[in-house]
Structures are given as structure tokens and as C-alpha cells.
C-alpha positions, -999 to +999 in steps of 0.1 A: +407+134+017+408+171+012+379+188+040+369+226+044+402+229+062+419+227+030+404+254+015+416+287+019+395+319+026+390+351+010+419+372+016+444+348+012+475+360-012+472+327-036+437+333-047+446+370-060+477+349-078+476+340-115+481+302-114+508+285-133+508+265-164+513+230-156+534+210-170+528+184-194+530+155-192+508+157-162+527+144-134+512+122-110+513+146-081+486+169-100+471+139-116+466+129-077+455+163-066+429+165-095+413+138-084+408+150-046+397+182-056+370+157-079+363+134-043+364+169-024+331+176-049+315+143-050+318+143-014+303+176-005+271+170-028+263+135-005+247+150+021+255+119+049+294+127+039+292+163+040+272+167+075+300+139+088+329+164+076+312+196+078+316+202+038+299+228+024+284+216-011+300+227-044+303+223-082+334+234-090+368+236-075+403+253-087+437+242-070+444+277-062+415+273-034+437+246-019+470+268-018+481+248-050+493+279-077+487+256-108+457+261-133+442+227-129+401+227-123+376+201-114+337+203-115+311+176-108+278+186-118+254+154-118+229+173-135+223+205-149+186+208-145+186+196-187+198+161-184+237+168-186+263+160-164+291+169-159+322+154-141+359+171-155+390+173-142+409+198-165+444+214-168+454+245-183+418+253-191+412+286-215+383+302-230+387+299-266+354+319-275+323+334-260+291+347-269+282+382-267+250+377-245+251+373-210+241+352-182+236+354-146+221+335-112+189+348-096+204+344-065+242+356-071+275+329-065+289+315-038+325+301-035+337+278-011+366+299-006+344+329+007+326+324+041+300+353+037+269+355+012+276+385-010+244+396-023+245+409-065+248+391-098+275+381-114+274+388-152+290+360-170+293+346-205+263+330-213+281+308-236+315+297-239+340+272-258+370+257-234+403+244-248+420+225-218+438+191-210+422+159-193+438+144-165+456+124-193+466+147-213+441+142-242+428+175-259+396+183-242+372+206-261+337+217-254+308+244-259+288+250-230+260+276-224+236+284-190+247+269-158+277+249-165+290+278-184+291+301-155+307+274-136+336+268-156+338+308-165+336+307-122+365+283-117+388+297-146+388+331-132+403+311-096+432+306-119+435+341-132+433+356-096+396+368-099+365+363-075+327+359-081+322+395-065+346+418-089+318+412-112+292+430-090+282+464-095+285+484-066+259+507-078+235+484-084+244+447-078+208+438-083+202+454-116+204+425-145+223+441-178+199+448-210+200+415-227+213+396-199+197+357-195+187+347-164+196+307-154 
């Protein structure tokens, strides 16, 4: 069962890496390791699990985050405040198109690999279509807009060496961009 001590922390060379490609078939190792990262999720979200572990509750994990190089990503969203859920466990995941309008938290990201709150929005696509593989290796596509948007556009940058907090503007990290939607 993969705890906080797994993940590793803001300044750690891996999560400035880009990941690899894996390689298909999906071996069983990563097949394995997807579906911790997916536990690692399910159990930080169950608050009697998370208070007996000390897990800190998120929505999305990339294996980067766990010292694993690899572009694999899992989310578990059990609802997106619009009936949806979500529960994926995808490899080599890409953006295939976005919309031009934006999309940001009220309140700014957090990451589980980032111990301190880091006040500004993040601009992010606000929405996006992702080409990727399932965990086995069936063609996975979907559109997604709002919340689970930003998450996967949050997890895919993991695997391309980017953080939450490149996005903020220095100047003024509180300042939404003309157009921008709020989620």
C-alpha cells in the first residue's frame, strides 16, 4: 500500500524529469503500480483510512510523484459536483486538443507532492480531449471540461516535468485572465 512516504516532495530531481513512454504491452509491473497509485487515491478520500495512515486526500496521482519516470496517471474522482465520476488509470496520456478559453480554482491547486499551500491560480484549459491507454491497453478517448479537466491537464504536466505553480503569475497570482471561467 503506497502511504505519504511514497511520495516525493517538491524539489526532488524526478518531478522536473520528462517521464518515459511506457511500453506496450503494459507489463504487469506498471499494470501493478497503476493500481496502487488508484488504492493510494481511494484510500486518501476515506477519511477513517486516511487519519489511520496520515494520507493527505487527492484526486489525481502521476508515477513520477512516486519516483517512478514513466507517464502512467491515475485519478479517482467519485463525483464532480455534476454527477460524473471518474475512476482512470491511464498510460501514455496526451492532450490531443483544447479549447481556447480558460479555467481556473477559486482557491488555487494543491499537489500531494508539495507540502506548502502556494496561494495564485493556475490557468488551465478549460476544456480538453485525452488520447491515452487503459490499464489494458485499449484506446482510451475522452472530452472533458471544468474540474476534471484541470485535473488531468494537473497530472499530465507531472509527466512532462511541470508543477501547479509555473502557472502563477508572480505579478499578480490573484488576478483571473479576461475570459477565464471560474470552477
Amino acid at each position: 500500500m503506497l502511504t505519504m512516504k511514497d511520495i516525493i516532495r517538491d524539489g526532488h530531481p524526478t518531478l522536473r524529469e520528462k517521464a518515459k513512454e511506457v511500453e506496450l504491452p503494459i507489463s504487469e509491473e506498471d499494470r501493478n503500480t497503476l493500481k496502487e497509485m488508484r488504492e493510494f487515491l481511494i484510500n486518501s478520500q476515506d477519511e477513517e483510512t486516511a487519519n489511520k495512515y496520515g494520507l493527505r486526500s487527492g484526486v489525481g496521482l502521476a508515477a513520477p510523484q512516486i519516483n517512478i519516470s514513466k507517464r502512467m496517471i491515475a485519478v479517482y474522482l467519485p463525483d464532480d459536483g455534476e454527477g460524473r465520476s471518474y475512476d482512470l488509470m491511464l498510460v501514455n496520456p496526451k492532450i490531443a486538443s483544447h479549447s481556447i478559453q480558460e479555467a481556473y480554482l477559486p482557491t488555487g491547486e494543491g499537489c500531494l507532492s508539495v507540502d506548502e499551500n502556494i496561494p495564485g491560480l493556475v490557468h488551465r484549459k478549460n476544456r480538453i480531449t485525452v488520447k491515452a491507454k487503459d490499464i489494458d491497453g485499449n484506446d482510451v478517448q475522452m472530452r472533458l471540461k471544468g474540474y476534471p479537466a484541470i485535473i488531468l491537464q494537473h497530472e499530465i504536466d507531472h509527466l512532462n516535468g511541470v508543477m501547479f505553480y509555473d502557472y502563477i503569475d508572480n505579478d499578480n497570482p490573484l488576478k483571473p485572465h479576461q475570459d477565464a471561467v471560474e470552477v
